[in-house]
C-alpha positions in Angstrom: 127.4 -57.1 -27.2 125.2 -58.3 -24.7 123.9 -54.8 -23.8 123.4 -54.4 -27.2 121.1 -57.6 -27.3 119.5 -56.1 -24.2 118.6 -52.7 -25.2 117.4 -54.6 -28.1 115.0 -57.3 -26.7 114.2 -54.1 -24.2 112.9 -52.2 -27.8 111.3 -55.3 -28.8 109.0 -55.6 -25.6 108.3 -52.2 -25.5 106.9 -52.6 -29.3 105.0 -55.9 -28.7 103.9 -54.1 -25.9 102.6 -51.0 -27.5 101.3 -53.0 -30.3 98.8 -54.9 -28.1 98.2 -52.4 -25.9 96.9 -50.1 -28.9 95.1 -53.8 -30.8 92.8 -54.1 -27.3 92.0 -50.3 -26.6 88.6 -49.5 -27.8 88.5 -48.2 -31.3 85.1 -46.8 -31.3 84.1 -43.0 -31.4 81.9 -40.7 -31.3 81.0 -37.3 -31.5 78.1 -34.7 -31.8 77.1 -31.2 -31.5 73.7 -29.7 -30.9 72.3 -26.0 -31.8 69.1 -24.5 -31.6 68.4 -22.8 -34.6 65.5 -20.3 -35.2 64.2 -21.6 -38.2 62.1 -24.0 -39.5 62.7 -27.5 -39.2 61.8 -28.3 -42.9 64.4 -25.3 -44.6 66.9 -26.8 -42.3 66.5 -30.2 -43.5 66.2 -29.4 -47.2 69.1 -27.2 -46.9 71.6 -30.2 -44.9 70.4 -32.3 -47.6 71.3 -30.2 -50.6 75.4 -30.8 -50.9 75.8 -27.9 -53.4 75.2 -25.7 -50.0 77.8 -27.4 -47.9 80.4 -25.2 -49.2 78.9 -22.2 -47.9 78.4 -23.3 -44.4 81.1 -26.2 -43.9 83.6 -25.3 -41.6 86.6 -27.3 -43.2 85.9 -24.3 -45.6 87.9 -21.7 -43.7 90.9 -23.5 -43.3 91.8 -24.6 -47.1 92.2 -22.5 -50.2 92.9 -25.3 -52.2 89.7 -27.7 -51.9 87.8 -28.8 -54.8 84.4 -29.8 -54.8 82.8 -32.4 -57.1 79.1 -33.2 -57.2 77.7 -36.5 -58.7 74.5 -35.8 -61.0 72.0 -36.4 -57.8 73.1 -34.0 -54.9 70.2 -34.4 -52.3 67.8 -37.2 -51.0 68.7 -41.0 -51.1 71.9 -41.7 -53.0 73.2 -38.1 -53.7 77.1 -37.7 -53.1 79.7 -35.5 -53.4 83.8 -35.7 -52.8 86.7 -33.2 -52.3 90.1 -33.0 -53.1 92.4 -30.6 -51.0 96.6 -30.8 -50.6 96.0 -29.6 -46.8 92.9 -30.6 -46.0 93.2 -34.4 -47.6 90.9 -36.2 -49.9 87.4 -37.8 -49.8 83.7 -38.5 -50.4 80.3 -38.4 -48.8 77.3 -40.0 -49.3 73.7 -40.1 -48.1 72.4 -42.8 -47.4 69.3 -42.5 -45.9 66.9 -38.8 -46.0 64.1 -39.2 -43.8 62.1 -35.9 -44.2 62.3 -33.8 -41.9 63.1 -35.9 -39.0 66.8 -36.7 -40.0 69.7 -37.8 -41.9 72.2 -40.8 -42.0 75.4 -40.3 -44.8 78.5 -42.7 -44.8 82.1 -40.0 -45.3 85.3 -41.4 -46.7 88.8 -40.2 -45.9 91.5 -41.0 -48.2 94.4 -41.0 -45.6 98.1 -42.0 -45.9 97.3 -45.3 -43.7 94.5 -45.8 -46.4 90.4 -45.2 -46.6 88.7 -44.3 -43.2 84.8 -44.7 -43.5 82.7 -43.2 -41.0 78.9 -42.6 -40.1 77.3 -38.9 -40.3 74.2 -38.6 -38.9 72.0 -35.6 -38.7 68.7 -34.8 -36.6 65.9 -32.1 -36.4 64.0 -31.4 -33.3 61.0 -29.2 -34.3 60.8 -26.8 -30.9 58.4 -24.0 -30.5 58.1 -21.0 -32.0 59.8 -22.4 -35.4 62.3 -23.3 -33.8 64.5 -26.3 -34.7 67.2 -27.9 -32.6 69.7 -29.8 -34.8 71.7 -32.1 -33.7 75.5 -33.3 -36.0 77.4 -36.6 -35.2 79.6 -38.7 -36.6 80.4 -42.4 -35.3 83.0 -45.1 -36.4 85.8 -47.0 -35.5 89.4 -46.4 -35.9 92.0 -48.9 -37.6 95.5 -49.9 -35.7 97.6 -47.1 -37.5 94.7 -44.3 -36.6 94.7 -45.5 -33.2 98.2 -45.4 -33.0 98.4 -42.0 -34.4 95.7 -40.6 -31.7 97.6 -42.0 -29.4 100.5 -39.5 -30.0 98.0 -36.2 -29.8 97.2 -34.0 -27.4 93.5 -34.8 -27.8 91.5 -38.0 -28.9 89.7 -37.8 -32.5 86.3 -37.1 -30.8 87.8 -33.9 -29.1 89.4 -32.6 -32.3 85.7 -33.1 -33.8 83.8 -31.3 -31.7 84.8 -27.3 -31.8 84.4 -28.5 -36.0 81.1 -29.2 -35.5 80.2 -26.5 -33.2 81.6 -24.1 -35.9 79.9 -25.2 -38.5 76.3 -25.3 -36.9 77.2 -22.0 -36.4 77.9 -21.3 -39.6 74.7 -22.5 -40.9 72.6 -20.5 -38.2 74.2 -17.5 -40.3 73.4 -19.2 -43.5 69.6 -20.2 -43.2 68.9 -16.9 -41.4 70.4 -14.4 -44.1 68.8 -16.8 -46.5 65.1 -16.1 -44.9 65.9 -12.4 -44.9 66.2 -12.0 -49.0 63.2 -10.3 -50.7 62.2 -8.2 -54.0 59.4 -6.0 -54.3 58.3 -5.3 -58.3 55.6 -3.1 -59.3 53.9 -4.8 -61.9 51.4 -2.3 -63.5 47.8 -1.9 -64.0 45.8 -4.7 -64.4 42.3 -6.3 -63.9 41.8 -8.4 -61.2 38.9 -11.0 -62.0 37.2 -11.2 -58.2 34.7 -13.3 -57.3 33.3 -14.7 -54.1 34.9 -15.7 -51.0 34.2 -16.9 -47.3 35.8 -14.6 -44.8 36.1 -13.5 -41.1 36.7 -9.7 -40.3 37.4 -7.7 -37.1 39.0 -5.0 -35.8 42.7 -4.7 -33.9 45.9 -2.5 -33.5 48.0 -3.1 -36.9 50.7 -4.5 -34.6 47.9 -7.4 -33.7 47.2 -8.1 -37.8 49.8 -10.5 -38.4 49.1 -12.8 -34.9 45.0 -12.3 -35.8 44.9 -13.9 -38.7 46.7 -16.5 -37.4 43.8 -17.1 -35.7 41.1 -16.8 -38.2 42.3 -18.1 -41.3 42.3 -21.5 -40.0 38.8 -21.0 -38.8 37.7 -20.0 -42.6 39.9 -22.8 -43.9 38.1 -25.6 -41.3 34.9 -24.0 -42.5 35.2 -24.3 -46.4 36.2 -27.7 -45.9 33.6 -29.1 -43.7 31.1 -28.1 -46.4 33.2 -29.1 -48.9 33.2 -25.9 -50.7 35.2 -25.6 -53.9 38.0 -23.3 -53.8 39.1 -21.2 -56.4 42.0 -19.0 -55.1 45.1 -18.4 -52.5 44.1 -16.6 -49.1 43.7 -12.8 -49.3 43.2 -10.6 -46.6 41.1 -7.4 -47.1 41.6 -3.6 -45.5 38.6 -2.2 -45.2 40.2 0.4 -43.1 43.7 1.1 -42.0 44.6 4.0 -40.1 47.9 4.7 -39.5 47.7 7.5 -37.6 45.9 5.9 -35.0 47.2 2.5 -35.2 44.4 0.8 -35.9 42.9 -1.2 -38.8 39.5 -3.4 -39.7 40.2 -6.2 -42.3 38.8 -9.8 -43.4 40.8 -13.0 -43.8 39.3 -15.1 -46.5 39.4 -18.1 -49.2 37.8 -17.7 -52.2 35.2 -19.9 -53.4 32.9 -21.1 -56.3 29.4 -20.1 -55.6 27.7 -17.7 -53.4 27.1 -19.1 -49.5 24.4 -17.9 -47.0 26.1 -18.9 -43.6 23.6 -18.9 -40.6 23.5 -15.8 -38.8 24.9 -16.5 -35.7 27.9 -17.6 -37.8 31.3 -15.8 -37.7 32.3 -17.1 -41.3 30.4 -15.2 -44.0 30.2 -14.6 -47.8 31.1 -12.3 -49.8 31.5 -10.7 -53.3 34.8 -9.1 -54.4 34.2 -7.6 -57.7 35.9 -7.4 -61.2 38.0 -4.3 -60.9 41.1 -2.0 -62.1 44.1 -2.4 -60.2 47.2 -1.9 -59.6 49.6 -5.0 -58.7 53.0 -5.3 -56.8 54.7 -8.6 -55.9 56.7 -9.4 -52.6 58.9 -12.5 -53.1 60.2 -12.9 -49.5 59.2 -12.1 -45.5 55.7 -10.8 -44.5 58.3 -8.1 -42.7 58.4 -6.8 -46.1 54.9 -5.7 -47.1 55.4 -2.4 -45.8 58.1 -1.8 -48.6 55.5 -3.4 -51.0 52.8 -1.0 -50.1 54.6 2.1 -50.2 55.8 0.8 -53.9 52.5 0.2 -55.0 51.5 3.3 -54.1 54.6 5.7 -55.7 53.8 3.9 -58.1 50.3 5.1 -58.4 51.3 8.8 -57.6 54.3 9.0 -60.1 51.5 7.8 -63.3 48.8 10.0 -61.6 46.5 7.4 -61.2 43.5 7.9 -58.8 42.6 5.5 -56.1 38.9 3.8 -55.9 36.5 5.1 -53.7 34.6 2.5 -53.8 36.6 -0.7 -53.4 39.0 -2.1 -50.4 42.9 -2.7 -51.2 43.7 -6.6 -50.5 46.6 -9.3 -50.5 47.0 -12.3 -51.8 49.0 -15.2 -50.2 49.9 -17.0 -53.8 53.1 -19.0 -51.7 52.8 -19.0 -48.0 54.2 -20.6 -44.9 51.9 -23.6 -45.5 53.1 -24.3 -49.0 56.8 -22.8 -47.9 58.9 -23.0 -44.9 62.0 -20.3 -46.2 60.5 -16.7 -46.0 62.4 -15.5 -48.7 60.4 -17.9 -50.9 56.5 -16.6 -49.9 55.0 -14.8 -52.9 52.4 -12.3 -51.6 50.2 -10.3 -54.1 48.7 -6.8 -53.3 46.3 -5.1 -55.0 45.1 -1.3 -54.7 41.6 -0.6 -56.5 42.2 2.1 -59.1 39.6 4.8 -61.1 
């Protein structure tokens, strides 16, 4: 009998023991991933803060079959939640609770675990980098109760370690997302038509075709800075003129220009001029997507032109239109671009 009582004071020490050795061991964690992301800062936000696309990026995804989502009326911004219910994966809820555009985002997750609710804080952050690039950044931050400590205690790794490689995955995963997302596009022919013209303040040069794209970088802001230091009404989306383009030796002239109200004389030592486009015949095809595209556009327009036998313009320049650009849109997929060849 007495060992008895000795092995069982022994058990009782080592359990008072264990029990305030786990009560003073620091509950607090944390844990965060960081990727660089080529993408724009903004479609990376707008898409974390959207809930309906967590399911096609979150990483818990892979490893349940069973998990239902719910979605409360709002699902992004201030407020928005959403909650899960999963036999392997376990039950529970997340909200946002703060959407700070496009700087970063603070949401509150709830667990529903057998040792009862475990309420954490998700945090989210976007670094704009160069070149449209974004680095984001996932944590999450809490503090564990007795039993949870208790049950880390028994695991190979601590809660912050089992985290992580989740994390890591699923930033991963949403690389793959956004970028597939940027490459979608359609091209439609959309017929003859009459395009209304009317004037507009451009600047034109000469370059390779390669250089096109990083040139009127350059000088569209220049005819933007100039129709709104004279505070010139304007009446239409960018276009971009071909007054030549030859293929064959790589080369092309072209102007960059917003359309205006009224006729402008400019001085002439100025580099921003005016000009008329007139009312003409056309025919138009639409890009929804990537600039990367146009080349598919322009070779639609034009089949479309030899299949009717339709006869090109002598007289008149194709153009583009920028009806949705990067300005007004930071996912490529969503750009509208307009082009329209000068028929007979």
């Amino acid at each position: 009998m007495k060992i008895i009582k000795y092995l069982f004071f022994l058990l009782l020490i080592i359990v008072i023991g264990g029990a305030v050795y786990i009560t003073i061991t620091d509950g607090k964690y944390q844990a965060e991933e960081s990727r660089v992301i080529d993408a724009p800062d903004e479609l990376l936000f707008n898409t974390i803060n959207e809930y309906k696309t967590w399911e096609k990026w979150g990483p818990w995804m892979d490893d349940s079959d069973d998990m239902i989502m719910e979605y409360a009326s709002q699902t992004s911004g201030d407020g928005a939640s959403y909650s899960w219910k999963s036999e392997t994966q376990g039950d529970g809820s997340m909200k946002t609770v703060k959407a700070a555009p496009f700087t970063s985002i603070d949401q509150k997750i709830t667990f529903i675990t057998p040792m009862g609710e475990s309420i954490s804080n998700v945090y989210w952050k976007f670094e704009k980098l160069e070149g449209k690039k974004t680095k984001v950044t996932w944590g999450i931050k809490g503090e564990q109760s007795f039993m949870e400590k208790a049950f880390w205690m028994t695991q190979d790794s601590t809660l912050s370690q089992s985290i992580k490689p989740m994390y890591q995955k699923g930033l991963e995963k949403l690389d793959i997302f956004v970028n597939e997302k940027m490459k979608e596009h359609s091209v439609s022919v959309d017929g003859i038509t009459e395009h209304r013209g009317g004037y507009y303040m451009y600047s034109a040069t000469a370059s390779p075709i390669a250089d096109i794209s990083q040139k009127m970088a350059q000088m569209l802001p220049a005819v933007m800075a100039y129709v709104r230091q004279n505070n010139l009404p304007q009446t239409g989306m960018p276009l971009t003129i071909y007054n030549e383009f030859n293929e064959e030796q790589g080369t092309a002239i072209y102007s960059t220009g917003i359309p205006v109200r009224d006729e402008v004389i400019t001085p002439a030592d100025s580099n921003i001029r005016c000009d008329f486009l007139p009312k003409q015949k056309v025919v138009k095809t639409t890009l929804k997507g990537d600039y990367a595209n146009l080349k598919e556009a322009w070779e639609a327009g034009y089949k479309y032109i030899n299949d009717n036998g339709l006869e090109l313009s002598e007289t008149s320049s194709a153009f583009e239109v920028y009806r949705v650009d990067p300005g007004l849109q930071p996912n490529p997929a969503e750009w509208i671009t307009e082009i329209y060849i000068p028929i007979k």
